[in-house]
PQR file with spaces between the fields and no chain letter, atoms N, CA, C, O and H, PARSE charges and radii, in Angstrom:
ATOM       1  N    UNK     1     -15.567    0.011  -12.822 -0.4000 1.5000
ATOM       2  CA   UNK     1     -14.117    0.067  -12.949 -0.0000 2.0000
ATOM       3  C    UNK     1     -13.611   -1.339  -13.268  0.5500 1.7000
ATOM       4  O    UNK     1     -13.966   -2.244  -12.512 -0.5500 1.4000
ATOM       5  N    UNK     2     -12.679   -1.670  -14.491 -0.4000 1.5000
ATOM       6  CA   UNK     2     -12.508   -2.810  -14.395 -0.0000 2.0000
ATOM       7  C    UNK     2     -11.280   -2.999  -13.352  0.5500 1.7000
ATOM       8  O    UNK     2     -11.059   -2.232  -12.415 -0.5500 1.4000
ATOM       9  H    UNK     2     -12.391   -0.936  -15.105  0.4000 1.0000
ATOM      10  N    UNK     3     -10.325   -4.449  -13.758 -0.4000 1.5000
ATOM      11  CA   UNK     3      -9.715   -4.749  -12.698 -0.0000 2.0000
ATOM      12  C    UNK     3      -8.125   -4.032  -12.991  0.5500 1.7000
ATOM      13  O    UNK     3      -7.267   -3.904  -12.117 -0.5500 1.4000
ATOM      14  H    UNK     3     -10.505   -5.072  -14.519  0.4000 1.0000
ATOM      15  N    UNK     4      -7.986   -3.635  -14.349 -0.4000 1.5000
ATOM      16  CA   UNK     4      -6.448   -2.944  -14.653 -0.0000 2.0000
ATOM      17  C    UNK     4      -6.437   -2.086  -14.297  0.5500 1.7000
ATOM      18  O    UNK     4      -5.417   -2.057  -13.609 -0.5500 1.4000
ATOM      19  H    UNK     4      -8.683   -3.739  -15.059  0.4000 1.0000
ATOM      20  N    UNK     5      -7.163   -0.684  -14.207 -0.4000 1.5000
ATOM      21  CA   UNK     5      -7.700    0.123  -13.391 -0.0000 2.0000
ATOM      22  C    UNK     5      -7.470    0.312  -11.831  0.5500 1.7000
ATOM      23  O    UNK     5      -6.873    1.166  -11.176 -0.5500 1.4000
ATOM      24  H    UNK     5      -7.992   -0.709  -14.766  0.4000 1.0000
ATOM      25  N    UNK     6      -8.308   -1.027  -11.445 -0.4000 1.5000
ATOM      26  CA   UNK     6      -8.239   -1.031   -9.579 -0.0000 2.0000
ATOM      27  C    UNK     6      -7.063   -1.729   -9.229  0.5500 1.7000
ATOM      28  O    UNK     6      -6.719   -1.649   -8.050 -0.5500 1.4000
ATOM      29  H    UNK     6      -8.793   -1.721  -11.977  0.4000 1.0000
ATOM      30  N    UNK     7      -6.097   -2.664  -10.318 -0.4000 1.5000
ATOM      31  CA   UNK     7      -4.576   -2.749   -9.850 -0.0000 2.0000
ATOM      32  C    UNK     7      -3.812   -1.201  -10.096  0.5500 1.7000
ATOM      33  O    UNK     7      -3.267   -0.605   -9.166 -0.5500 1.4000
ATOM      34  H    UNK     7      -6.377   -2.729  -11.276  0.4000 1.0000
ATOM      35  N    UNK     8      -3.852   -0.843  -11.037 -0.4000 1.5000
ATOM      36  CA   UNK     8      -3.274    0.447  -11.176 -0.0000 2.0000
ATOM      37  C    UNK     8      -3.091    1.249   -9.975  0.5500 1.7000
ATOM      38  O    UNK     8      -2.020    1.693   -9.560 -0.5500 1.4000
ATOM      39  H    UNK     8      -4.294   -1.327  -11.792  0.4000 1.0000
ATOM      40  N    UNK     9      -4.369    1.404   -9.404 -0.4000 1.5000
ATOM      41  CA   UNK     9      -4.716    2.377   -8.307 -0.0000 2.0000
ATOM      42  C    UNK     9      -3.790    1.725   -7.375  0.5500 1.7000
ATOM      43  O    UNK     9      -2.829    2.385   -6.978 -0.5500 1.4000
ATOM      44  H    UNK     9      -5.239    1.044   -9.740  0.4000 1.0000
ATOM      45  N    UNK    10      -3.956    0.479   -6.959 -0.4000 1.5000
ATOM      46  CA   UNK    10      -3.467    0.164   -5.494 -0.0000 2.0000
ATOM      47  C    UNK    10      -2.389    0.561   -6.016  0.5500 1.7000
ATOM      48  O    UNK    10      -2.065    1.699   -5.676 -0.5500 1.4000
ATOM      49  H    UNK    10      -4.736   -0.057   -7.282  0.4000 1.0000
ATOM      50  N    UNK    11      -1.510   -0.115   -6.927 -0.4000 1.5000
ATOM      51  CA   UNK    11       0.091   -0.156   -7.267 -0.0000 2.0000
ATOM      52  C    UNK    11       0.670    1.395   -6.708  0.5500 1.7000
ATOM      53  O    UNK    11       1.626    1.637   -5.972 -0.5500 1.4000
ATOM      54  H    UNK    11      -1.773   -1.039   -7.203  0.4000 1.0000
ATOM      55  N    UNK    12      -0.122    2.146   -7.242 -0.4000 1.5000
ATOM      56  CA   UNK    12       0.044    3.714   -7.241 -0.0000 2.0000
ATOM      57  C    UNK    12       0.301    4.108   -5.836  0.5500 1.7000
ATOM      58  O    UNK    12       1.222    4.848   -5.491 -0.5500 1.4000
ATOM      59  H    UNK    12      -0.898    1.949   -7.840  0.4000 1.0000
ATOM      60  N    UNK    13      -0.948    3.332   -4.704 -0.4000 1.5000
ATOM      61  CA   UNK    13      -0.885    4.016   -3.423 -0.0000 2.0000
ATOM      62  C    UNK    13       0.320    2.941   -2.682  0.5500 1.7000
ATOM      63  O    UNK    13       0.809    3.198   -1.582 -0.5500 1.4000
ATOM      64  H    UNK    13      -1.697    2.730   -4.984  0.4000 1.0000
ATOM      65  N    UNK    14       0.561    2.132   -3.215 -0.4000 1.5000
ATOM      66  CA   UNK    14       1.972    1.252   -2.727 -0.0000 2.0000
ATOM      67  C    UNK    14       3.050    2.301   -2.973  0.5500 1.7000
ATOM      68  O    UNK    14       3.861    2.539   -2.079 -0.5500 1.4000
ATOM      69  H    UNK    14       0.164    1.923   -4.108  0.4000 1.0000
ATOM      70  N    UNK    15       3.099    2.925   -4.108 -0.4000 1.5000
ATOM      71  CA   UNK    15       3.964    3.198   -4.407 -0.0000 2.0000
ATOM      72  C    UNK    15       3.844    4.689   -3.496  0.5500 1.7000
ATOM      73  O    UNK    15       4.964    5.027   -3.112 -0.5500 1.4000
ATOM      74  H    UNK    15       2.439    2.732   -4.835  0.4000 1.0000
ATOM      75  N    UNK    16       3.068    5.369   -3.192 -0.4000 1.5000
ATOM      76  CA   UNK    16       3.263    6.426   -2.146 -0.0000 2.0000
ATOM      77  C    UNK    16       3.499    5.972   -0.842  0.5500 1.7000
ATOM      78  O    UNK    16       4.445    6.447   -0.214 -0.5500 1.4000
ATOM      79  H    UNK    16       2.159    5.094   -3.504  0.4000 1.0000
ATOM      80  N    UNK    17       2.651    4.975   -0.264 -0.4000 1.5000
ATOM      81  CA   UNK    17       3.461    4.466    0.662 -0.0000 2.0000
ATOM      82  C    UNK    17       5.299    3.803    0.815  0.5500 1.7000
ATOM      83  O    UNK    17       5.995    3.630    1.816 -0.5500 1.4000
ATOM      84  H    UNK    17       1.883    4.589   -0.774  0.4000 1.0000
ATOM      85  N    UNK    18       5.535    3.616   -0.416 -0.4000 1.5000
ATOM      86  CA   UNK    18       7.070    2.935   -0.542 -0.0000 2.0000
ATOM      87  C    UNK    18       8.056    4.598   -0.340  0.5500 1.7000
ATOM      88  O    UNK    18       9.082    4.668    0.336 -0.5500 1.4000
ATOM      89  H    UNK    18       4.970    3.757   -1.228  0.4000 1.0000
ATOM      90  N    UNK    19       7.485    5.696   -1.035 -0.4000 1.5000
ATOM      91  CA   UNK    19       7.984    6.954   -1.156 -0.0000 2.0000
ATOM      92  C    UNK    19       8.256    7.601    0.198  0.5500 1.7000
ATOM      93  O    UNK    19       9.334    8.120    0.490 -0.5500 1.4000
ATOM      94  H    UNK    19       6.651    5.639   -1.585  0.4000 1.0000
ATOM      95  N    UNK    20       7.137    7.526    1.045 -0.4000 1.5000
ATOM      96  CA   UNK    20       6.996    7.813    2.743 -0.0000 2.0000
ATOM      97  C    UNK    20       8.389    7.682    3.049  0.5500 1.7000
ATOM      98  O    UNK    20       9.336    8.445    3.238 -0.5500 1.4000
ATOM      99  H    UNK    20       6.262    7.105    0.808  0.4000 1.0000
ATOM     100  N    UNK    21       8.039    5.592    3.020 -0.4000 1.5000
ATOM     101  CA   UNK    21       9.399    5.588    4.045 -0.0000 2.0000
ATOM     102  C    UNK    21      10.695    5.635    4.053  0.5500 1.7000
ATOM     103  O    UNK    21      11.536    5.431    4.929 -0.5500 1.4000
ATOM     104  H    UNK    21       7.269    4.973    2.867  0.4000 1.0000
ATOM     105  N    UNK    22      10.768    6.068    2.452 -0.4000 1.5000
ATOM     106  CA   UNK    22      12.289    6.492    2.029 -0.0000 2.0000
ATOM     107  C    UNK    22      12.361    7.893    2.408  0.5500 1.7000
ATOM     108  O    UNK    22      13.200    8.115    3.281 -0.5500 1.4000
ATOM     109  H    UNK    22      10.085    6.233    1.741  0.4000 1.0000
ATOM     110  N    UNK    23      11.650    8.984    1.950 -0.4000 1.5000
ATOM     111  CA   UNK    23      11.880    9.856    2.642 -0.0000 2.0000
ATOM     112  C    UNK    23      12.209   10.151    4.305  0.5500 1.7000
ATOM     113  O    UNK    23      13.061   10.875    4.820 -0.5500 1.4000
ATOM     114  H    UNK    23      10.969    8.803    1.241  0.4000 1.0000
ATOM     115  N    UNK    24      11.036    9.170    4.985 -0.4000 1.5000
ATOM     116  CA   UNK    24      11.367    9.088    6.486 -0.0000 2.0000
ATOM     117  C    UNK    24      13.318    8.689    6.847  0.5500 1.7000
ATOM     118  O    UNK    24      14.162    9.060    7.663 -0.5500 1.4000
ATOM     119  H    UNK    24      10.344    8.582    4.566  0.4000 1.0000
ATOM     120  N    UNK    25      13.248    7.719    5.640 -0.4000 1.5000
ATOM     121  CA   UNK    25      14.958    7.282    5.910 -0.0000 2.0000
ATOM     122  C    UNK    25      15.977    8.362    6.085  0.5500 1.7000
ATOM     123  O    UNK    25      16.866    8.180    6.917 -0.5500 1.4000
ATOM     124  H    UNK    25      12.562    7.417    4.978  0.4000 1.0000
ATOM     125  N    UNK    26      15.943    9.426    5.416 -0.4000 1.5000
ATOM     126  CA   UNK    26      16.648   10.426    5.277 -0.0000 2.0000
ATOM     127  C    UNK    26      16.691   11.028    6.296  0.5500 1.7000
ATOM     128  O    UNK    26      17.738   11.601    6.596 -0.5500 1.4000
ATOM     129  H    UNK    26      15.221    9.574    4.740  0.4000 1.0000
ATOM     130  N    UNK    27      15.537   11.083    7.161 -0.4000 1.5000
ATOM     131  CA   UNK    27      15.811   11.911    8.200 -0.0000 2.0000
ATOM     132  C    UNK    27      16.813   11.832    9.623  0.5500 1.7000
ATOM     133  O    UNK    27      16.825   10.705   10.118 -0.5500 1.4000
ATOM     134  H    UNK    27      14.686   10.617    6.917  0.4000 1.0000
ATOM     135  N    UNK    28      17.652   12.869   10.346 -0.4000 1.5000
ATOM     136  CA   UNK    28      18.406   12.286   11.095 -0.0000 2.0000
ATOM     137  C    UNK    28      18.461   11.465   12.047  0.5500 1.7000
ATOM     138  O    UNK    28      19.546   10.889   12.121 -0.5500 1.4000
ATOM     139  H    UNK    28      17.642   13.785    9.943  0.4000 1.0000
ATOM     140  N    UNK    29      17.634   11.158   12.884 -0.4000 1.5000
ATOM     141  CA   UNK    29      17.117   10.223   13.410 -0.0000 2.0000
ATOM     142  C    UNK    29      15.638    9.071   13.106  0.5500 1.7000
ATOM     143  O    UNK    29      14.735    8.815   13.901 -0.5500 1.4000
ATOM     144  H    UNK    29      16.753   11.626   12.824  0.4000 1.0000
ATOM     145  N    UNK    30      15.788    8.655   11.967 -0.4000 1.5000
ATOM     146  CA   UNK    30      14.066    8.040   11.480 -0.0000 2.0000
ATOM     147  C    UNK    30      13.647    7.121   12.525  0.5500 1.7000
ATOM     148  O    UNK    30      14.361    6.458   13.277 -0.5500 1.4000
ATOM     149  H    UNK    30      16.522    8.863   11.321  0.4000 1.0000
ATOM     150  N    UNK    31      12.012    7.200   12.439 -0.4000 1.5000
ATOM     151  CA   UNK    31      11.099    6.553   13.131 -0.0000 2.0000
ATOM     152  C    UNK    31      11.349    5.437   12.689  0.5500 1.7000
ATOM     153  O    UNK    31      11.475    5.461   11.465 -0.5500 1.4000
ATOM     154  H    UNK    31      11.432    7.739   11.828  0.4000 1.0000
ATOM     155  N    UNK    32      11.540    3.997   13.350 -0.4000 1.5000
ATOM     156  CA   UNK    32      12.015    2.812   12.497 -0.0000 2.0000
ATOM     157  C    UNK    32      10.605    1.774   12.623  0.5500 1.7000
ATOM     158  O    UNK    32      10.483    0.700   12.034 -0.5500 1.4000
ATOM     159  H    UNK    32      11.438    3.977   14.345  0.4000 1.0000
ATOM     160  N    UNK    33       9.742    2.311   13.413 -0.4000 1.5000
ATOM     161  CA   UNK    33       8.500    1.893   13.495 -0.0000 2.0000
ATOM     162  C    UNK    33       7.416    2.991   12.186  0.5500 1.7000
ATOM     163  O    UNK    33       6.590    2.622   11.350 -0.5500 1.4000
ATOM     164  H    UNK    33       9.841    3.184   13.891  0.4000 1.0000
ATOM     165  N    UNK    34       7.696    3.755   12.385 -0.4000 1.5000
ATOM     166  CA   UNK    34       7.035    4.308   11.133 -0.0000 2.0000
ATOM     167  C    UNK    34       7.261    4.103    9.333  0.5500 1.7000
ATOM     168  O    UNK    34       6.579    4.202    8.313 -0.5500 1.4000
ATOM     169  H    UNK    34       8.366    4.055   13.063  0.4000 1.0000
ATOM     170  N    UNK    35       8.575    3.784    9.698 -0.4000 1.5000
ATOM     171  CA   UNK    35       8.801    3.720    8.180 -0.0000 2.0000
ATOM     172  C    UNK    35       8.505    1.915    8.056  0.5500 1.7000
ATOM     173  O    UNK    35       7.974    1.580    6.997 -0.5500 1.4000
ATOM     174  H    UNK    35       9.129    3.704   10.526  0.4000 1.0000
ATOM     175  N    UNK    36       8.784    0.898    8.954 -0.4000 1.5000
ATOM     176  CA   UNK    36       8.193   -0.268    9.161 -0.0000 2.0000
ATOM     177  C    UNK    36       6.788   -0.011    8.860  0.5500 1.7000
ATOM     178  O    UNK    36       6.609   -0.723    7.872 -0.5500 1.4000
ATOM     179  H    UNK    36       9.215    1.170    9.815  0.4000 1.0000
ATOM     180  N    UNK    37       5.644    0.595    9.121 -0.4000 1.5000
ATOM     181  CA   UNK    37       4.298    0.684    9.079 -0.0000 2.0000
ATOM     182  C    UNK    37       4.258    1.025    7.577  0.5500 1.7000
ATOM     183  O    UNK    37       3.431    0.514    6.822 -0.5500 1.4000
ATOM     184  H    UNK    37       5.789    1.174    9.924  0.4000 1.0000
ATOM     185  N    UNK    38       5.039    1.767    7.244 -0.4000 1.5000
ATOM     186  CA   UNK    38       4.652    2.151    5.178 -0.0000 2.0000
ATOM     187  C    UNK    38       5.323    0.956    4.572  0.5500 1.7000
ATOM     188  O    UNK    38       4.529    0.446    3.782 -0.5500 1.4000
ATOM     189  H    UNK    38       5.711    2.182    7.858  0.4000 1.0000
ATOM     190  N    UNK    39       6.455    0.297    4.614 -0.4000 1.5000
ATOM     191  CA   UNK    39       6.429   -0.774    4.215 -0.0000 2.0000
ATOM     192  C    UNK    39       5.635   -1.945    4.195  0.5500 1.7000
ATOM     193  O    UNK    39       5.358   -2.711    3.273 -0.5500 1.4000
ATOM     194  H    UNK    39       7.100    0.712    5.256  0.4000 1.0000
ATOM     195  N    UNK    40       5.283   -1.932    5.548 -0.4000 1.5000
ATOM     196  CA   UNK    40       4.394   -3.406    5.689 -0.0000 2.0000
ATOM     197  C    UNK    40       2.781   -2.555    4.490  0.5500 1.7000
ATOM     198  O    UNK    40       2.106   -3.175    3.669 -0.5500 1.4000
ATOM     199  H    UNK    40       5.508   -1.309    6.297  0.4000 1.0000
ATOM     200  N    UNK    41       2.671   -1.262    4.813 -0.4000 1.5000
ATOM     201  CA   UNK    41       1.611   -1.043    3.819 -0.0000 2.0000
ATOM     202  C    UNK    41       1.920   -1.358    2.207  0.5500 1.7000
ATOM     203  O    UNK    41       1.146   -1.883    1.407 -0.5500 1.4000
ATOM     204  H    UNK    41       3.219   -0.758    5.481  0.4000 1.0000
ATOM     205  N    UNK    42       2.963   -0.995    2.024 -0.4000 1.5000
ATOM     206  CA   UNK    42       3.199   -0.535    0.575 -0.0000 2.0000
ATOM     207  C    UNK    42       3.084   -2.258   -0.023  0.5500 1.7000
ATOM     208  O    UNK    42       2.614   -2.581   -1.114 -0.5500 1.4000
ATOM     209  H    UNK    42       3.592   -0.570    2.674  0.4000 1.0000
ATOM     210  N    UNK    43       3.494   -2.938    0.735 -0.4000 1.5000
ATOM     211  CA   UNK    43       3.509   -4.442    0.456 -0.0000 2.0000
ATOM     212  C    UNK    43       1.927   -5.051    0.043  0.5500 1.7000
ATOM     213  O    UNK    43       1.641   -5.666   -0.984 -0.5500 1.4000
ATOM     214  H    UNK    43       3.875   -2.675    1.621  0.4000 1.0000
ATOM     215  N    UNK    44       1.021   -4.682    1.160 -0.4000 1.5000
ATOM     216  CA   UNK    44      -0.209   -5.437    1.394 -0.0000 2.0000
ATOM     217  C    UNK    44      -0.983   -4.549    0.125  0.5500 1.7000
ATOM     218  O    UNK    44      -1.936   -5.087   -0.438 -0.5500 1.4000
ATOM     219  H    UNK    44       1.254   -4.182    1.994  0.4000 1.0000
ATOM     220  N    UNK    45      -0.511   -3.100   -0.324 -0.4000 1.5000
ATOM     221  CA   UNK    45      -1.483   -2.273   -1.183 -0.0000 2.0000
ATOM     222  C    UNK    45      -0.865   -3.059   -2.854  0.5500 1.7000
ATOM     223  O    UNK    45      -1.624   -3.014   -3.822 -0.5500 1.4000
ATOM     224  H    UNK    45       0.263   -2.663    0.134  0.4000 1.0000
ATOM     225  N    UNK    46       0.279   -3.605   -2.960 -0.4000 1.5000
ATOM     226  CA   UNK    46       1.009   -4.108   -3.834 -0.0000 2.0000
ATOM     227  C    UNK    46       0.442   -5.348   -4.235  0.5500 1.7000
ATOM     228  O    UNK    46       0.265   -5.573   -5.432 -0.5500 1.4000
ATOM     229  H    UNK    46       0.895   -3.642   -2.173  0.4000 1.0000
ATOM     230  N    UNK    47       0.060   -6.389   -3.133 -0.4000 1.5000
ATOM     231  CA   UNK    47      -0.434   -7.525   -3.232 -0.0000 2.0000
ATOM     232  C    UNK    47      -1.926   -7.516   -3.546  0.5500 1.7000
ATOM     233  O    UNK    47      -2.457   -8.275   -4.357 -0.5500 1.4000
ATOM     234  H    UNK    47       0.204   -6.206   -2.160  0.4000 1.0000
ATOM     235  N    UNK    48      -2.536   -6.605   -2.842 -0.4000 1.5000
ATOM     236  CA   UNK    48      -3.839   -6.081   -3.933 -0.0000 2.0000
ATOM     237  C    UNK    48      -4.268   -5.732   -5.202  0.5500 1.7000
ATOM     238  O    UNK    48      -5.330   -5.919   -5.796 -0.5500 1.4000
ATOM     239  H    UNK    48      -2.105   -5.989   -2.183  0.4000 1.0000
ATOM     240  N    UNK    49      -3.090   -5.115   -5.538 -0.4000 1.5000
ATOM     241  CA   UNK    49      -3.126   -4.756   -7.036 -0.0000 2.0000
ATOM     242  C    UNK    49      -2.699   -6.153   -8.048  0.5500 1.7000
ATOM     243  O    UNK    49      -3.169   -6.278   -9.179 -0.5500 1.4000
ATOM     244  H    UNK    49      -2.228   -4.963   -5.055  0.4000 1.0000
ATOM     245  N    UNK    50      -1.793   -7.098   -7.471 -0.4000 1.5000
ATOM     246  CA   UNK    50      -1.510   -7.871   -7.847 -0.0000 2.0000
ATOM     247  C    UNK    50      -3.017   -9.181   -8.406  0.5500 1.7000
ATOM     248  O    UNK    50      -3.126   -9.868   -9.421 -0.5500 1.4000
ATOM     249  H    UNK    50      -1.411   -6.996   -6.552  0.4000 1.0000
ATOM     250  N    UNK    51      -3.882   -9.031   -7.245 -0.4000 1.5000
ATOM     251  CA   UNK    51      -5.138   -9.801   -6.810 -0.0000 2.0000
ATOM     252  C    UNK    51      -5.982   -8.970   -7.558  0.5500 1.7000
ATOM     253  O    UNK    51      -6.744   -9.557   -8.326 -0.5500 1.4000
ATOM     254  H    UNK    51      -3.793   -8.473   -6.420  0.4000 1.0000
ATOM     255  N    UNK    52      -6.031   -7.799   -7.523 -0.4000 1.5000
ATOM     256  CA   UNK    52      -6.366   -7.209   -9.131 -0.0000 2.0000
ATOM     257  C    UNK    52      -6.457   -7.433  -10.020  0.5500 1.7000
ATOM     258  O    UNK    52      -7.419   -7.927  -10.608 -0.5500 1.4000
ATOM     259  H    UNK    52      -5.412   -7.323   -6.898  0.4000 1.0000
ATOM     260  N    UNK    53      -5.472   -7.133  -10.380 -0.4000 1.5000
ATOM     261  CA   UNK    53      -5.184   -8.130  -12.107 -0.0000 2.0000
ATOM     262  C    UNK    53      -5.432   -9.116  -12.366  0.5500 1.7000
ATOM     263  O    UNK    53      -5.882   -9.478  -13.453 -0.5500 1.4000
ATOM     264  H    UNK    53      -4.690   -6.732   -9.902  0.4000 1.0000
ATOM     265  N    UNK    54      -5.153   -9.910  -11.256 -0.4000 1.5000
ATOM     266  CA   UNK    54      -5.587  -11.299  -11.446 -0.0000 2.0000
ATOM     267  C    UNK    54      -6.985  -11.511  -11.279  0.5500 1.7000
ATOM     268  O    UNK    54      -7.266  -12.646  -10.895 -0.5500 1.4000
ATOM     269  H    UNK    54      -4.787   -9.615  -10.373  0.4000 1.0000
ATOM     270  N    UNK    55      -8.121  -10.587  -11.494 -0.4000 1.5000
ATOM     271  CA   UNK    55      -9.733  -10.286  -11.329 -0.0000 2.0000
ATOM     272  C    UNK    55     -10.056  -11.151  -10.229  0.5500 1.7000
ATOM     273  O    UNK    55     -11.222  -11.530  -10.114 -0.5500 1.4000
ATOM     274  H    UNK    55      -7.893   -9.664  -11.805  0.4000 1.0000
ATOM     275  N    UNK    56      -8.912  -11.628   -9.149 -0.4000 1.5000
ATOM     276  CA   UNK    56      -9.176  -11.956   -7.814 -0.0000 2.0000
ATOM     277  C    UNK    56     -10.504  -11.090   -7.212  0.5500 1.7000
ATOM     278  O    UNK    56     -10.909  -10.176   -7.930 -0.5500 1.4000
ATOM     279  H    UNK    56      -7.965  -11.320   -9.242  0.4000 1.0000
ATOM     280  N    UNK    57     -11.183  -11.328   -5.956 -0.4000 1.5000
ATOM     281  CA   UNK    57     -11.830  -10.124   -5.345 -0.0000 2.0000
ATOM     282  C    UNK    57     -10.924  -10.220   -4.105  0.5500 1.7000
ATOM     283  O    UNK    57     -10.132  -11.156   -3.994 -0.5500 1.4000
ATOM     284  H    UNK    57     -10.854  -12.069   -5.372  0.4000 1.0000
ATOM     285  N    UNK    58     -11.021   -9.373   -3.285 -0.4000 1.5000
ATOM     286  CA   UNK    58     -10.606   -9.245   -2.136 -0.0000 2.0000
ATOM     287  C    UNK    58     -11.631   -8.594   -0.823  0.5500 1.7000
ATOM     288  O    UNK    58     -12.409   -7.673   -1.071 -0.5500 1.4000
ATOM     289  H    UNK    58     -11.664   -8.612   -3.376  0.4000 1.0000
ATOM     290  N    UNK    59     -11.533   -9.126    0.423 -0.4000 1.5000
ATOM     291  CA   UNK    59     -12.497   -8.663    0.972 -0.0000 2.0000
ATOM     292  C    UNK    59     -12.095   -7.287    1.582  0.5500 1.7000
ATOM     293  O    UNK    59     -10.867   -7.193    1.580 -0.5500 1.4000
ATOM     294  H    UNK    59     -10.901   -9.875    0.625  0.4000 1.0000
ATOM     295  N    UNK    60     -12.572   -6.426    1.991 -0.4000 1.5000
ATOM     296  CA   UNK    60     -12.034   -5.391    3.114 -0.0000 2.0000
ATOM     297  C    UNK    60     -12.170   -5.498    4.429  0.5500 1.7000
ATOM     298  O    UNK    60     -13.289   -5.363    4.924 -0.5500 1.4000
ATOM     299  H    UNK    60     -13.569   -6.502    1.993  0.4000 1.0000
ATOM     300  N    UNK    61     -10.792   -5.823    5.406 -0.4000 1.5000
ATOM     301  CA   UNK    61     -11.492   -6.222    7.137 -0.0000 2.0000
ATOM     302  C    UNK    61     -11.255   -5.228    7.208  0.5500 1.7000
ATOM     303  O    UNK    61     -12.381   -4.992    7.644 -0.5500 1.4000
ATOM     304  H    UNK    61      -9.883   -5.933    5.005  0.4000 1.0000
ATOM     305  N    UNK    62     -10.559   -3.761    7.190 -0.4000 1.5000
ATOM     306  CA   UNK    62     -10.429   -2.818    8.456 -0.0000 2.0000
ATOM     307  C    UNK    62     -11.405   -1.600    7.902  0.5500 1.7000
ATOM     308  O    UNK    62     -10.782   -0.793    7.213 -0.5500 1.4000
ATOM     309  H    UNK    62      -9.644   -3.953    6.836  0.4000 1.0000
ATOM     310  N    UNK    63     -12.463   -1.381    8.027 -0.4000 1.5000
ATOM     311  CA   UNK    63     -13.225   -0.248    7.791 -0.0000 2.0000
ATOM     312  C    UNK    63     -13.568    0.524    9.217  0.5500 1.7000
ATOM     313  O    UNK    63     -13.287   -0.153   10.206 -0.5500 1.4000
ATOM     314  H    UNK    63     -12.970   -2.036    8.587  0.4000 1.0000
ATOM     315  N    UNK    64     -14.047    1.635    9.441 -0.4000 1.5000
ATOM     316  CA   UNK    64     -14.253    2.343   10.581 -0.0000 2.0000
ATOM     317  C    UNK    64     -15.793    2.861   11.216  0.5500 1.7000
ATOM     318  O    UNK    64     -16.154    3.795   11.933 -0.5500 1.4000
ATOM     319  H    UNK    64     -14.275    2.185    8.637  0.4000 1.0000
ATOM     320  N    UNK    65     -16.545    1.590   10.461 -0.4000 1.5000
ATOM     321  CA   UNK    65     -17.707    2.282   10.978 -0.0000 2.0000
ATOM     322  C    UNK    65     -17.976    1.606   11.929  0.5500 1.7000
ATOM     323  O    UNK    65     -17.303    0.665   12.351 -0.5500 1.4000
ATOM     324  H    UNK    65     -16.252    0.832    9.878  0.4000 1.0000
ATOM     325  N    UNK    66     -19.792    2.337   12.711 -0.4000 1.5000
ATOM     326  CA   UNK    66     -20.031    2.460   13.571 -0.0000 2.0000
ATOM     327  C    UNK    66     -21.240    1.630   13.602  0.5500 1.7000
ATOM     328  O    UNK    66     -21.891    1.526   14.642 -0.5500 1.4000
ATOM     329  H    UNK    66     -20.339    3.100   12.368  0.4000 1.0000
């Protein structure tokens, strides 16, 4: 995969995360910690894509194995 590609992608999942917490906004009482958590994501998945393009690498810290 090159790197326009793997910015593309992140940009994309920023951009579902940015979608979340507008929708969350709408609701009558919103989670203000939840829609805080898709922002702070939509930001860090944004700045990846950015480090992307720029054929930066980036490392991955939060994985879940065992």
């Amino acid at each position: 995969m090159d790197y326009k590609d793997l910015a593309k992608k992140w940009f994309n999942k920023g951009n579902n995360d940015l979608t979340a917490g507008k929708y969350l906004l709408s609701m009558p009482k919103p989670p203000a910690d939840t829609i805080c958590f898709h922002g702070q994501q939509a930001v860090e998945k944004y700045l990846k894509s950015f480090l992307a393009l720029q054929g930066r690498e980036f490392q991955e810290f939060m994985t879940l194995k065992r």
